[in-house]
C-alpha positions in Angstrom: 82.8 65.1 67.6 84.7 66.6 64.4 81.6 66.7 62.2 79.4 68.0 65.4 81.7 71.3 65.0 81.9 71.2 60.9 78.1 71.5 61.3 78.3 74.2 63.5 80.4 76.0 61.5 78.9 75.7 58.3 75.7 77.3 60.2 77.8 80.1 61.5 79.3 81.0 58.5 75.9 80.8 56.4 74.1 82.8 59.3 77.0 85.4 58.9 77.0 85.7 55.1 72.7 85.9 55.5 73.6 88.8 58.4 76.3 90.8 56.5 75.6 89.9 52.3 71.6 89.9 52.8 71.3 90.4 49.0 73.5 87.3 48.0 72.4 84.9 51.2 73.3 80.9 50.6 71.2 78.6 49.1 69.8 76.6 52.3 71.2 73.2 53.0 69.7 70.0 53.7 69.3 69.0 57.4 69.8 65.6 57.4 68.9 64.4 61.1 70.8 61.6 62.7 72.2 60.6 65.5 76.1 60.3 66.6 77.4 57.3 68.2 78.6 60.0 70.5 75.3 61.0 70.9 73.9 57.4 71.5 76.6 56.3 73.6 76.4 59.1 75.9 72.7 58.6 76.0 73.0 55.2 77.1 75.6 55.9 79.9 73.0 58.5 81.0 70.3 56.0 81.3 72.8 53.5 82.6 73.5 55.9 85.7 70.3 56.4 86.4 69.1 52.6 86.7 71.9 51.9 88.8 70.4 53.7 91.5 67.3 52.9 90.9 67.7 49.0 90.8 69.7 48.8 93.8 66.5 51.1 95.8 63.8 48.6 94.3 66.0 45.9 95.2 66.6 46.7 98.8 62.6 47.4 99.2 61.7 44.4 97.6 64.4 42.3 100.1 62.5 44.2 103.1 65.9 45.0 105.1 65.2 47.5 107.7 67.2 49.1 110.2 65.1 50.2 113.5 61.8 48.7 112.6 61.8 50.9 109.1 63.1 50.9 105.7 63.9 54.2 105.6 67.0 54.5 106.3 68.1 51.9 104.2 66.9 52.9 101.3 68.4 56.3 101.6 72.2 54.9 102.2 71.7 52.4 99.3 70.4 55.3 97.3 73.2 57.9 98.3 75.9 55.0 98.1 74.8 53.9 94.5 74.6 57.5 93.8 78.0 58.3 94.8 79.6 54.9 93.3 78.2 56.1 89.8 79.7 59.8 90.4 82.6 58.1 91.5 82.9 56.1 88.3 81.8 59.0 86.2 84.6 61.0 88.0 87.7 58.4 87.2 86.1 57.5 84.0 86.8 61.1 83.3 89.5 61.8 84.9 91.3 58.6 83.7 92.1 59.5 80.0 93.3 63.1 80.8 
């Protein structure tokens, strides 16, 4: 996350120097693009939260459980249980390293 902010503030400071110096503005820098574990990891738990919910719908639709003659209403309390089990997780996840 450091070099997220070093980047930032090597932007900052040339956009200042370009802003108040106009007549001696920095040479522009290189942008090199890649991507941050960070980046890629949050990505990926992203994704990950998404197909939880997902799976668990196409799952119960392809098992044909109904309740009352329609499936219905069992695919919208496995989709707002797996969607409050992976808010949940998010949550302590978070809330476990503070």
């Amino acid at each position: 996350m450091a070099v997220i902010y070093q980047r930032a503030d090597a932007r900052l400071a040339d956009r200042a120097l370009a802003y108040y110096f106009a007549d001696t503005a920095p040479a522009q820098r290189h942008r090199t693009s890649r991507l941050e574990p960070e980046v890629i990891a949050a990505a990926l738990r992203a994704l990950l939260s998404l197909l939880v919910p997902l799976v668990l719908t196409a799952v119960t639709f392809l098992t044909g459980l109904r309740i009352a003659d329609s499936r219905w209403p069992v695919l919208g309390i496995t989709l707002a249980t797996a969607s409050a089990a992976v808010g949940a997780l998010w949550y302590w996840r978070r809330h476990r390293r503070q």
